[in-house]
DOMIGU-477490 format. One line per 4 residues: their letters; for each residue y, z, x of C-alpha. Coordinates in nm, 4 decimals. Layout:
BEGIN
a = Y:Z:X  ... .
//
This chain:
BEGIN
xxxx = 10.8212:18.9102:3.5291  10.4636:19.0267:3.4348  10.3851:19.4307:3.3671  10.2297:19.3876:3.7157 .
xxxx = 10.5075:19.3370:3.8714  10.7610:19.5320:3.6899  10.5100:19.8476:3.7398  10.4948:19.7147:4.1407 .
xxxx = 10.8973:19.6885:4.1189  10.9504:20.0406:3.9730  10.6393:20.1859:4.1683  10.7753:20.0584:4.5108 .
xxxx = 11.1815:20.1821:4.4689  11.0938:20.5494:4.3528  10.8250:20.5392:4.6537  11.1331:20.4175:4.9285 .
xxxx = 11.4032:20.6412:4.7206  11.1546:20.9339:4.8017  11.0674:20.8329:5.1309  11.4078:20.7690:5.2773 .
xxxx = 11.4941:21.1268:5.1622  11.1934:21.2764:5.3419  11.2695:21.0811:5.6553  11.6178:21.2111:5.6039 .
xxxx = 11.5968:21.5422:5.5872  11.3173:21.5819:5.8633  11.5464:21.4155:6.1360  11.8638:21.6094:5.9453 .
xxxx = 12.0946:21.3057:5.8889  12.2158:21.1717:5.4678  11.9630:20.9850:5.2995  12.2400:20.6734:5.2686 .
xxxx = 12.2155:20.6305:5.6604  11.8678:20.4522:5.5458  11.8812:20.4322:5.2079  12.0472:20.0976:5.2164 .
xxxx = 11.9458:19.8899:5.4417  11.6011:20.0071:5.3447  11.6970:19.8432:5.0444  11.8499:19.5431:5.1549 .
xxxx = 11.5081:19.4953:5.3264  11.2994:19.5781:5.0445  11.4897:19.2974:4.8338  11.4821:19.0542:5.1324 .
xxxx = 11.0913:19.0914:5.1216  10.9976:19.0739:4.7729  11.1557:18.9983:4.4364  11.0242:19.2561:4.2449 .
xxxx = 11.2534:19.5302:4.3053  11.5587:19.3805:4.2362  11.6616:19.5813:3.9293  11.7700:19.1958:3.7640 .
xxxx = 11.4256:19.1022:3.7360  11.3066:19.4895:3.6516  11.5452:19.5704:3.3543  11.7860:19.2523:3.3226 .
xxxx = 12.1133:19.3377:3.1374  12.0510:19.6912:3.1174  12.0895:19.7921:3.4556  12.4573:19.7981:3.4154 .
xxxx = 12.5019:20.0179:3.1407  12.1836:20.2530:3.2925  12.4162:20.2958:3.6087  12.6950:20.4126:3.4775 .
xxxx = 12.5119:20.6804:3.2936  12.3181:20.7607:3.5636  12.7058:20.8094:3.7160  12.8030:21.0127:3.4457 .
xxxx = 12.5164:21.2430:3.5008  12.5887:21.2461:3.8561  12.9114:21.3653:3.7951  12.8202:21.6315:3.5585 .
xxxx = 12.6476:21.7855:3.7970  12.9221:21.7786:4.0583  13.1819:21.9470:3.8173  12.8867:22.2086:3.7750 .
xxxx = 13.0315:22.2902:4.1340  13.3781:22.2946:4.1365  13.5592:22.6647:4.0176  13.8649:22.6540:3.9021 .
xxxx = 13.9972:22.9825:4.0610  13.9291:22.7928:4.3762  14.2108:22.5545:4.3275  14.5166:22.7062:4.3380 .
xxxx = 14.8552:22.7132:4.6147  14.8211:22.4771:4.8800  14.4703:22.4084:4.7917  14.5339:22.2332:4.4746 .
xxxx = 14.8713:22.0870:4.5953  14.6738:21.8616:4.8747  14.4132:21.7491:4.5946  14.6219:21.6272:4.3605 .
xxxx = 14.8038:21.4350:4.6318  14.5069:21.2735:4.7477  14.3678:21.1812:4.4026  14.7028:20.9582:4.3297 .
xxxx = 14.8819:20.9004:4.6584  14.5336:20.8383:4.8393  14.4264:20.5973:4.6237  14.7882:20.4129:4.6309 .
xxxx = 14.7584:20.4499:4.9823  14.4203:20.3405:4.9527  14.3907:20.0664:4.7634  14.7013:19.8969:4.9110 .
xxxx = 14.4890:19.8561:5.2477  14.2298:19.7338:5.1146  14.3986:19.4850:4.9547  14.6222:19.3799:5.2475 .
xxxx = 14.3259:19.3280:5.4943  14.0708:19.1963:5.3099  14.3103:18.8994:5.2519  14.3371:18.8932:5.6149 .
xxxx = 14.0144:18.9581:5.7877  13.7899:18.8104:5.4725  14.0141:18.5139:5.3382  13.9335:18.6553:4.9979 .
xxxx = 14.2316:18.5065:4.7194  14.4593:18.7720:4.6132  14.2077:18.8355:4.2837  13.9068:18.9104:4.4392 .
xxxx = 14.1434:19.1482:4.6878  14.3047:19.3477:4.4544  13.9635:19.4232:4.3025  13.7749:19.5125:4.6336 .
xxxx = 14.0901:19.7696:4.7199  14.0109:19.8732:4.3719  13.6717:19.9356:4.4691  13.7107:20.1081:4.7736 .
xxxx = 13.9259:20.3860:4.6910  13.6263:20.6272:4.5795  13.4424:20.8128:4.8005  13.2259:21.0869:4.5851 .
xxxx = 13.0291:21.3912:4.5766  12.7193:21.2182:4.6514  12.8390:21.1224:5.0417  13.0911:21.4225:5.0949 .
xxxx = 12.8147:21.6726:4.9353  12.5310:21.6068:5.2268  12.8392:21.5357:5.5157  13.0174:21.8843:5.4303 .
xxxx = 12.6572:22.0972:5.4076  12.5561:21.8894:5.7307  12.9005:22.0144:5.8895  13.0095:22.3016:5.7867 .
xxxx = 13.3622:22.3450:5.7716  13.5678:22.6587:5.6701  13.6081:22.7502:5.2885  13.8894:22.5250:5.2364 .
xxxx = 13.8157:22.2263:5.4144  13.5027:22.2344:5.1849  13.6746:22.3237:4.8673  13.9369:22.0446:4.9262 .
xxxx = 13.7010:21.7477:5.0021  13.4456:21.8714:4.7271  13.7086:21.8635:4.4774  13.8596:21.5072:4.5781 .
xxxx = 13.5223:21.3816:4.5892  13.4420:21.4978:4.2156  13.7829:21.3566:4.0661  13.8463:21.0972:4.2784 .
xxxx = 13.4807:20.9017:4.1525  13.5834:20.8787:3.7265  13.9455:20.7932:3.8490  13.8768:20.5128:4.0346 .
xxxx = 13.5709:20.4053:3.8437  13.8666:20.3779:3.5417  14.1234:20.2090:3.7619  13.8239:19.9910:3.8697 .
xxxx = 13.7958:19.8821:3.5239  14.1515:19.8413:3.4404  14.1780:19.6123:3.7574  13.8871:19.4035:3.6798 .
xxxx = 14.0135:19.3361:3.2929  14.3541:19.2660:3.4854  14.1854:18.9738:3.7208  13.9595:18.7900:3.4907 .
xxxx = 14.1637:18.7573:3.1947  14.4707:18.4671:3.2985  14.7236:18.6925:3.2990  14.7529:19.0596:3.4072 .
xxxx = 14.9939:19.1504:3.1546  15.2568:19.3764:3.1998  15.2823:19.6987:3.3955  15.3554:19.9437:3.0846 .
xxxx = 15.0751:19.7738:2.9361  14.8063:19.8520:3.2105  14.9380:20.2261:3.2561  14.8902:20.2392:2.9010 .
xxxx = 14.5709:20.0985:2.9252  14.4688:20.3585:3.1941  14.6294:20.6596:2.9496  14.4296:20.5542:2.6869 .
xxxx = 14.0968:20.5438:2.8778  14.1961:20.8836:3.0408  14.2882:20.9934:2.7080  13.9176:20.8711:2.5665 .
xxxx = 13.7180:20.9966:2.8664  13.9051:21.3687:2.8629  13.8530:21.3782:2.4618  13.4959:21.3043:2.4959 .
xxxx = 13.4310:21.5540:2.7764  13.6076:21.8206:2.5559  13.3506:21.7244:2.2297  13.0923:21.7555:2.5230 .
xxxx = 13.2351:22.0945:2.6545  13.2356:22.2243:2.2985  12.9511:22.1215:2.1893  12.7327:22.2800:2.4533 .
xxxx = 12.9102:22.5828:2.4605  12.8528:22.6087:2.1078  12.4602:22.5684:2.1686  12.3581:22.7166:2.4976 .
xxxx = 12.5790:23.0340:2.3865  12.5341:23.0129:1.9971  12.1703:22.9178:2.0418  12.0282:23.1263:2.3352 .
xxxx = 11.8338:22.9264:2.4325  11.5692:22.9491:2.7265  11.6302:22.7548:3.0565  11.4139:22.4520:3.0371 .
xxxx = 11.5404:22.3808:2.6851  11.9101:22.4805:2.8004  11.8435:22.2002:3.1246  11.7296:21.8998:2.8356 .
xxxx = 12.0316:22.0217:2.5679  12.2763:21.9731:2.8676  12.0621:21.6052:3.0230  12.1148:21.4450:2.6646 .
xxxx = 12.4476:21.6064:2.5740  12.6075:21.4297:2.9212  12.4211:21.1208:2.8298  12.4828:21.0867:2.4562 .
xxxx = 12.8594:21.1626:2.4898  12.9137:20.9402:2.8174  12.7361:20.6164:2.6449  13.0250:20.6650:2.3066 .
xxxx = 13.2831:20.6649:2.5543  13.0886:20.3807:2.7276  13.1509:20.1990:2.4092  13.4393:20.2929:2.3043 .
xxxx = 13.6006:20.2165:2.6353  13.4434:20.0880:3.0340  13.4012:20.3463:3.2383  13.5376:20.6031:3.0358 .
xxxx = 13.1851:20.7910:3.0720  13.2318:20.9021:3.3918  13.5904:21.1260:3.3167  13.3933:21.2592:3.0704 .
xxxx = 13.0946:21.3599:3.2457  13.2929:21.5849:3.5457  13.4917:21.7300:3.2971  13.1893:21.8442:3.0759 .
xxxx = 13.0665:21.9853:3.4102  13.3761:22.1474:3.4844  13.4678:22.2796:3.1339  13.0484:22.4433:3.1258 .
xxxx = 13.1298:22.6063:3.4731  13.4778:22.7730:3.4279  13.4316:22.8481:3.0224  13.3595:23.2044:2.9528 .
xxxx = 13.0476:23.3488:2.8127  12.7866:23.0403:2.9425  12.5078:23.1799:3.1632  12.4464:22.9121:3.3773 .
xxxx = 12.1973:22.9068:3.6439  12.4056:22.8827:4.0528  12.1302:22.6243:4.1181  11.9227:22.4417:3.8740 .
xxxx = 11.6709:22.2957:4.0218  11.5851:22.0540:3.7463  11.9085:21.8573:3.7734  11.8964:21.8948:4.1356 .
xxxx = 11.6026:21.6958:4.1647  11.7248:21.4469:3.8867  12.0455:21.4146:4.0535  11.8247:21.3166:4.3922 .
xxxx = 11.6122:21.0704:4.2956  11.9201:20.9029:4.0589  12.0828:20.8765:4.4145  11.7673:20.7124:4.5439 .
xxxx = 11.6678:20.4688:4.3103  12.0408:20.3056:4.2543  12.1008:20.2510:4.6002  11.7825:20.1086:4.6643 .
xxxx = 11.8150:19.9178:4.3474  12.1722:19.8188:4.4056  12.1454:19.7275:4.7684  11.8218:19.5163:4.6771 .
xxxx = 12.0359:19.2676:4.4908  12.2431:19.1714:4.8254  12.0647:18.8337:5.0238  12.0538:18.7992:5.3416 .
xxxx = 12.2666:18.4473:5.2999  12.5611:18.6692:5.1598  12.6420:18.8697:5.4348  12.6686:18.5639:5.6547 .
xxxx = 12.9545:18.5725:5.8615  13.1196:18.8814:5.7302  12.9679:19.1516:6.0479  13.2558:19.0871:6.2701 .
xxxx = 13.5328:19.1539:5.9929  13.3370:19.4449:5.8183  13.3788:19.5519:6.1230  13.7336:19.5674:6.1506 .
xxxx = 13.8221:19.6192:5.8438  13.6016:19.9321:5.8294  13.8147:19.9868:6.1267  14.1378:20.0264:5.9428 .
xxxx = 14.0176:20.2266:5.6694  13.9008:20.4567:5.9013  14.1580:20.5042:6.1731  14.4687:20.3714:5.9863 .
xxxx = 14.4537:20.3996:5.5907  14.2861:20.7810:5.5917  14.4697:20.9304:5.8616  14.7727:20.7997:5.6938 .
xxxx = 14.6320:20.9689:5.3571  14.5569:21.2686:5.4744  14.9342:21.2733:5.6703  15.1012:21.2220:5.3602 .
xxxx = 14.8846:21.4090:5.1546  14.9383:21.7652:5.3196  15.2709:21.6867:5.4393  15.4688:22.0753:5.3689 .
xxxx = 15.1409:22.2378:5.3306  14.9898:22.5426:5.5412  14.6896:22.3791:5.6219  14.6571:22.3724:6.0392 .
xxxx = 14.6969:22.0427:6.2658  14.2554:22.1057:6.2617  14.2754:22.0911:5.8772  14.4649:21.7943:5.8443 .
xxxx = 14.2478:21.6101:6.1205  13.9549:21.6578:5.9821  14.0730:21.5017:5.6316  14.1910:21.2381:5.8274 .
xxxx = 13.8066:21.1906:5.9189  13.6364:21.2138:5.5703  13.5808:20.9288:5.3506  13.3134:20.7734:5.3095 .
xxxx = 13.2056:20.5317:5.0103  12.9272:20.6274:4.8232  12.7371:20.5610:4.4630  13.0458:20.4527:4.2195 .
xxxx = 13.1500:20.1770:4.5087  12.8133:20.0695:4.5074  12.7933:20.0537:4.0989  13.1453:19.8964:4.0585 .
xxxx = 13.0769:19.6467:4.3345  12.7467:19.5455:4.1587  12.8808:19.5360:3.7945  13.2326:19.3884:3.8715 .
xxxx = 13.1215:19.1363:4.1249  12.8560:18.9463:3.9633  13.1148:18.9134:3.6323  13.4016:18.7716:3.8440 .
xxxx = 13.1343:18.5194:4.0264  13.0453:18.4255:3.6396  13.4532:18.4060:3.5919  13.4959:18.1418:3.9222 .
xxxx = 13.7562:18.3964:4.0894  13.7653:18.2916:4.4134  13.6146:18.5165:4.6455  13.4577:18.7264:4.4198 .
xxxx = 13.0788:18.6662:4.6075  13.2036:18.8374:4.8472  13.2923:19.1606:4.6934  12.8884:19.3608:4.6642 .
xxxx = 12.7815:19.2534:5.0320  13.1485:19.3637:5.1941  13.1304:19.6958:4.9516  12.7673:19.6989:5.0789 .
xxxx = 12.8975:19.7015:5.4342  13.1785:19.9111:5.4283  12.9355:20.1919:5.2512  12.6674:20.1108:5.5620 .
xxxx = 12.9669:20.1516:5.8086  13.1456:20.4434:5.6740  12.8097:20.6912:5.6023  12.6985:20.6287:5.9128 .
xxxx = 13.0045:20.6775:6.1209  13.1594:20.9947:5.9334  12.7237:21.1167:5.9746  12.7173:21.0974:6.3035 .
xxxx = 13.0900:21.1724:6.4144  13.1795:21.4600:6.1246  13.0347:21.7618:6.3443  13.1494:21.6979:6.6729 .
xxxx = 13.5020:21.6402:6.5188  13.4562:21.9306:6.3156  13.3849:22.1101:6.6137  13.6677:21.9629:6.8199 .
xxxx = 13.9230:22.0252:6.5992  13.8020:22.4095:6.5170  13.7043:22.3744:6.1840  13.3511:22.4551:6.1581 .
xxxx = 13.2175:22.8109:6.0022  13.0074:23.0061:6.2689  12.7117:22.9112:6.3538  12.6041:23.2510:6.3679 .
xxxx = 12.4105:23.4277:6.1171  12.6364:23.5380:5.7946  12.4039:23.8056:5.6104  12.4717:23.9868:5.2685 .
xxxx = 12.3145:24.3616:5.2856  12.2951:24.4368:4.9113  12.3164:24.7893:4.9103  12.5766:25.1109:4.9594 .
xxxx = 12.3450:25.3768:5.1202  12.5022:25.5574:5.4050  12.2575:25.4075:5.6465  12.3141:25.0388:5.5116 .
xxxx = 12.6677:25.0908:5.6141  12.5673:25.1771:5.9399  12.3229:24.9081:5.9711  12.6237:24.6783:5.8644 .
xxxx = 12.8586:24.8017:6.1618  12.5991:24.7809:6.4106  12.5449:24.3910:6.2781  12.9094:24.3743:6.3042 .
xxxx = 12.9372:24.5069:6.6041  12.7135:24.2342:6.7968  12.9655:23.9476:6.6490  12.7938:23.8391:6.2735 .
xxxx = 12.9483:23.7955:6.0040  12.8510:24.0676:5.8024  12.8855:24.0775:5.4091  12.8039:24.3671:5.1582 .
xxxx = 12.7445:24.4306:4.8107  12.7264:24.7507:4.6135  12.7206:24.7942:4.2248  12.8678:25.1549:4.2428 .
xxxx = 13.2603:25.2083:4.2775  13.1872:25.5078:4.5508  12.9473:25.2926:4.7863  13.2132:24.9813:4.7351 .
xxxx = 13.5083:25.2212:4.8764  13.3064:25.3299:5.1722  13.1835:24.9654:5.2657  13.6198:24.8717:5.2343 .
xxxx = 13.6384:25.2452:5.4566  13.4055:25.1491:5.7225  13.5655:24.7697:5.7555  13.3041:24.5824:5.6185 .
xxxx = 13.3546:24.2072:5.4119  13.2916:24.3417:5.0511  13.1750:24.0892:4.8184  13.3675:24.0422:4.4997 .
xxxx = 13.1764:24.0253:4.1173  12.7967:24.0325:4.0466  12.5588:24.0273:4.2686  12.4102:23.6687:4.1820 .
xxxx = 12.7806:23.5048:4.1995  12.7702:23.6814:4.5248  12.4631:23.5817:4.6746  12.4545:23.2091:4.5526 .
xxxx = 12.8458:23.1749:4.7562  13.0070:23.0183:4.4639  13.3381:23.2013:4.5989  13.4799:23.1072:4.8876 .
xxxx = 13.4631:23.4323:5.0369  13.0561:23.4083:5.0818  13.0092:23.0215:5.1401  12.8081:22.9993:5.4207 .
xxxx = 12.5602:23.3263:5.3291  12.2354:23.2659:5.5501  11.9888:23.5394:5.4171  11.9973:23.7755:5.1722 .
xxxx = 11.8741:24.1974:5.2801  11.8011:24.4323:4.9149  11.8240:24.7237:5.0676  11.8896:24.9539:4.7678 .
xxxx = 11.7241:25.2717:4.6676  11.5721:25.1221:4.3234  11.2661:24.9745:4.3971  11.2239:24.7559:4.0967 .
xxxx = 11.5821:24.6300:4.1121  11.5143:24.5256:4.4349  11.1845:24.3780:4.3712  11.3282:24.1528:4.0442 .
xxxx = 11.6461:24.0460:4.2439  11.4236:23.9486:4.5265  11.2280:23.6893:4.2719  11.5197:23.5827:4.0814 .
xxxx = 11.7383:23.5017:4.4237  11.4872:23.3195:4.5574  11.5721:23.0245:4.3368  12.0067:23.0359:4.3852 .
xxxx = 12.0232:23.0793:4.7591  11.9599:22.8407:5.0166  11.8390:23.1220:5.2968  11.5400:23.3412:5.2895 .
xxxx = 11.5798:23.7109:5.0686  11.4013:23.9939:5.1998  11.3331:24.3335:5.0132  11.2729:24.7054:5.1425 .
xxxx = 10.9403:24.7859:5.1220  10.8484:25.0031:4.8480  10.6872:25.3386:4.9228  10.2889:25.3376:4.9492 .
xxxx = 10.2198:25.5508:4.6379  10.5357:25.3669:4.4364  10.4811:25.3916:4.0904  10.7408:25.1363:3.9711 .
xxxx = 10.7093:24.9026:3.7435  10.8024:24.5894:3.9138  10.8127:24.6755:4.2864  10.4537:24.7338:4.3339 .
xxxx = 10.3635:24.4314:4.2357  10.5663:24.1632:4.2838  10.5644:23.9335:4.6295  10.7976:23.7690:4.8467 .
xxxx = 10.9430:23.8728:5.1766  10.9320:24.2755:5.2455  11.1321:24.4111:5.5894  11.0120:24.6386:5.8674 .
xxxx = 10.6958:24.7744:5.9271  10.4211:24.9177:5.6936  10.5427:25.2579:5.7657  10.9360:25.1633:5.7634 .
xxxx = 10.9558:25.2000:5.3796  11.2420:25.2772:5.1535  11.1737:25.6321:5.1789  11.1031:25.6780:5.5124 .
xxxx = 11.4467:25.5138:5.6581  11.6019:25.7408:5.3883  11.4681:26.0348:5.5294  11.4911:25.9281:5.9137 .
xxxx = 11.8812:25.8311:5.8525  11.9248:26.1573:5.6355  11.7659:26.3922:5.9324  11.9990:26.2339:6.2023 .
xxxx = 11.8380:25.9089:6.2744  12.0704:25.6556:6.3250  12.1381:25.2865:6.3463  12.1902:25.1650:6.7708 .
xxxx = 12.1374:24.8600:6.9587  12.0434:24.7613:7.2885  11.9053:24.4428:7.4891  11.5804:24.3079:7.3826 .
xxxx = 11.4661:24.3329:7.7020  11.4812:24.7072:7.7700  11.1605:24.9621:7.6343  11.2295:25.0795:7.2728 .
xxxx = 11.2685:25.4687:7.3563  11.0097:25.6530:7.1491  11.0673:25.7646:6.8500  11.2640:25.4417:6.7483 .
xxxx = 11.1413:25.1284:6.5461  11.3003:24.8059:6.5854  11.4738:24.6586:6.2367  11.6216:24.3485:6.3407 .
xxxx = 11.6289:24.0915:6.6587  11.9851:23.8997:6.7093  11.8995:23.6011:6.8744  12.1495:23.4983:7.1987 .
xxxx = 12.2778:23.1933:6.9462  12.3513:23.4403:6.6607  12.0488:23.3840:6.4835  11.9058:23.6749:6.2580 .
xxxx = 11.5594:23.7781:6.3222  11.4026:24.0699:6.1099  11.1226:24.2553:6.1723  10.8564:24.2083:5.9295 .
xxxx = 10.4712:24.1974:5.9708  10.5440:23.8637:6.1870  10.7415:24.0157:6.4858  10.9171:23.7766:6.6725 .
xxxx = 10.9198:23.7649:7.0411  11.2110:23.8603:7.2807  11.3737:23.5860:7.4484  11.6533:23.6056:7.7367 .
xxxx = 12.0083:23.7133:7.5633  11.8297:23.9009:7.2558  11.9317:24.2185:7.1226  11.7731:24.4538:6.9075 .
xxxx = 11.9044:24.6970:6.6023  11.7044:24.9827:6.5997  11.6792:25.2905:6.3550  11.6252:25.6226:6.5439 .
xxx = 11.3970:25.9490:6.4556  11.4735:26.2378:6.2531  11.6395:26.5115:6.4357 .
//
């Protein structure tokens, strides 16, 4: 290819990676819904983006470290104290009887509805028994199920990728050599490259703590120590052994997020975004290698084969795999309905197939453009079907606001009851031991540990948090935890207005969202609650008696509405929290 076209090649995927995102998220659906066939078009139209022609030989090796990092990222999320009793019982299930499970059906019937040999079979089922933070990530924030449903899917989808990305491996050595050898020698094989991927992720582990807690050093640096730390160890276990790169990246991730002492950031937005457009570019890249010509005759038995995977082989996982567990009949359904294929499907079906092909297994062709179908399929069934399952089987969090009041004044408490009282979700934080027993006293959700583990809903008791209210009496704390939630919570954070005169040193001048009116400040709802003024509520629709200011708006559909310099109109069903006068 000439630089022209490379630079039109690369140009032309990041611009569709991008733009499929933007589309996504504007219409509220997972980028993969369009990400693929996006890129199946793409590399129907023009050569130039098919990453064979862009980078050759490399793009192999380049996607399963951009896997690795992937990974990392995910293990970032997943907290240990979260996995424990029944929890943990019904993930390890599904990360070995699943894939069993699995993999056995997708062997059986794509025999039988493809007419692949018994080679290129056992490799697809290989294949096919990943699903992956990348999918279940977008589907569960999308959804919303309760804390456990979320912890339980988020976990399989981290472990289940570097598992079968190894057994993926193991299987494809076992087809394309001319015998498979014996079965103590593959479960050795799989042991060892276990045993290489968890060593390497432990180096990793160390090796970072050892620098972002020896070192101190600042964020951006911190972000770059951790990008090349994943990368450099995952490529040695690269070459020391396939695939191996990918154990080791989710456990670096999980040993840097459950080791004592490391400061890391609830949201990085850095990786994030890396993370994001990784997603983007390999499935444009990968599905932009599939012709037209190869998915010839295979719609009708994608079809049902997608089929059984779906309403057979998972429900049957997810029936074994809680089988003597607490979880409700809801719980287990909605297991039953989650698992879809994502990014290490895509990457094994890419790097495995086009080796076998070179090998003459029989069949093998076939392997990318059914993975590529079967990803198409799943995404965009479980995307469109996930919430009004969720919904039918009981399993989705309110859709009501969930607040966190950060703050253990006598009047906050109040203002917390009178939230209550109306049906949300109310949770508080206090850093004094008095104000925490009087927020337990007056029946209020207490939120356990610091205030930024609180407020970023890394426990399960705050997933879900929908705005953040500082309403304590230190200005300046309020003002700096204001700016610095801003960037770890996914809903707006609002701030009591400081008085007019404040001579603080942060408060005064630093932006961002302040409550109430000009005149509602700190100070005055201290002394108005103080003198007898307290917190009521009423319909929207009746005349605010005088005297009274209105703080907040609850919306018929649960929705949060504070009053700020932007007051927002009263609609049928509203009703309104209001602060009364001094006696």
């Amino acid at each position: 290819m000439t630089a022209n076209q490379i630079l039109l090649g690369v140009g032309l995927t990041v611009v569709l990676a991008v733009g499929c995102q933007v589309v996504a998220s504007r219409f509220r659906f997972p980028a993969l819904v369009i990400l693929l066939p996006v890129g199946f078009t793409a590399g129907a139209l023009t050569s130039d983006v098919n990453p064979q022609n862009l980078v050759g030989p490399a793009f192999s090796p380049l996607v399963s470290l951009s896997v690795a990092v992937i990974l990392y990222d995910a293990g970032l999320g997943l907290d240990l104290q979260r996995l424990k009793g029944h929890t943990r019982r019904v993930v390890v299930r599904l990360i070995w009887l699943g894939v069993l499970i699995t993999w056995a059906f997708g062997l059986i019937f794509s025999e039988l509805l493809f007419g692949l040999s018994h080679r290129a079979a056992v490799m697809l089922g290989a294949i096919l028994v990943v699903s992956g933070p990348t999918v279940v990530g977008p589907l569960l924030r999308f959804v919303r199920p309760v804390d456990r449903l979320q912890h339980i899917l988020a976990w399989e989808g981290s472990l289940i990728d570097p598992v079968g990305g190894i057994l993926g491996a193991l299987v494809f050595h076992a087809v394309s050599a001319s015998t498979k050898g014996s079965v103590a020698s593959q479960i050795g094989h799989f042991l060892g490259s276990a045993g290489v991927g968890l060593a390497g992720g432990a180096v990793g582990a160390a090796a970072l703590w050892l620098l972002l807690r020896g070192l101190r050093l600042p964020e951006t640096l911190g972000t770059s120590v951790q990008l090349a730390a994943v990368v450099g160890v995952a490529a040695l276990c690269d070459v020391i052994r396939d695939d191996t790169g990918l154990i080791a990246g989710v456990v670096m991730g999980l040993a840097v997020a459950n080791l004592p002492g490391l400061d890391i950031p609830a949201r990085n937005p850095f990786f994030e975004t890396l993370v994001q457009q990784i997603l983007g570019v390999l499935f444009i890249s990968i599905s932009a290698t599939i012709t037209p010509a190869s998915l010839r005759h295979l719609g009708l038995p994608a079809l049902g084969f997608v089929a059984v995977m779906v309403l057979v082989a998972r429900p049957l996982v997810a029936a074994v795999t809680t089988v003597r567990t607490d979880l409700t009949r809801g719980e287990r359904g909605f297991i039953g309905w989650m698992a879809p294929r994502g990014i290490v499907a895509a990457a094994s079906a890419s790097t495995f197939s086009a080796a076998l092909v070179s090998k003459g297994v029989p069949g093998a062709d076939k392997i990318l453009p059914i993975t590529f179908l079967v990803i198409v399929g799943t995404v965009t069934l479980y995307a469109f079907t996930a919430a009004p399952v969720a919904a039918r089987l009981n399993v989705q969090r309110s859709s009501r606001s969930r607040p966190l009041l950060v703050g253990g004044s006598a009047w906050v408490i109040d203002l917390g009851r009178a939230l209550k009282s109306v049906g949300l979700e109310v949770v508080m934080w206090a850093g004094l031991d008095q104000e925490r027993e009087r927020i337990r006293d007056a029946g209020l959700e207490l939120a356990p540990g610091e205030l930024l583990a609180a407020a970023t809903g890394e426990g399960a008791e705050l997933e879900g948090i929908t705005a953040v209210f500082l309403l304590t009496e230190e200005d300046d704390f309020n003002a700096l935890a204001s700016t610095i939630l801003r960037t770890n919570v996914d809903g707006p954070v609002y701030r009591l207005r400081p008085p007019l005169d404040s001579e603080g040193v942060v408060a005064p001048f630093t932006g961002g969202q302040v409550l109430f009116a000009p005149s509602l400040t700190r100070v005055a709802l201290d002394r108005r609650c103080e003198g007898g003024g307290g917190i009521v509520t009423q319909p929207a629709e009746r005349a605010v008696p005088e005297g009274f200011d209105v703080l907040f708006r609850i919306r018929a559909d649960g929705a949060l509405a504070p009053m700020t310099e932007a007051v927002p109109k009263p609609e049928e069903g509203d009703v309104d929290v209001l602060v009364g006068p001094a006696g």
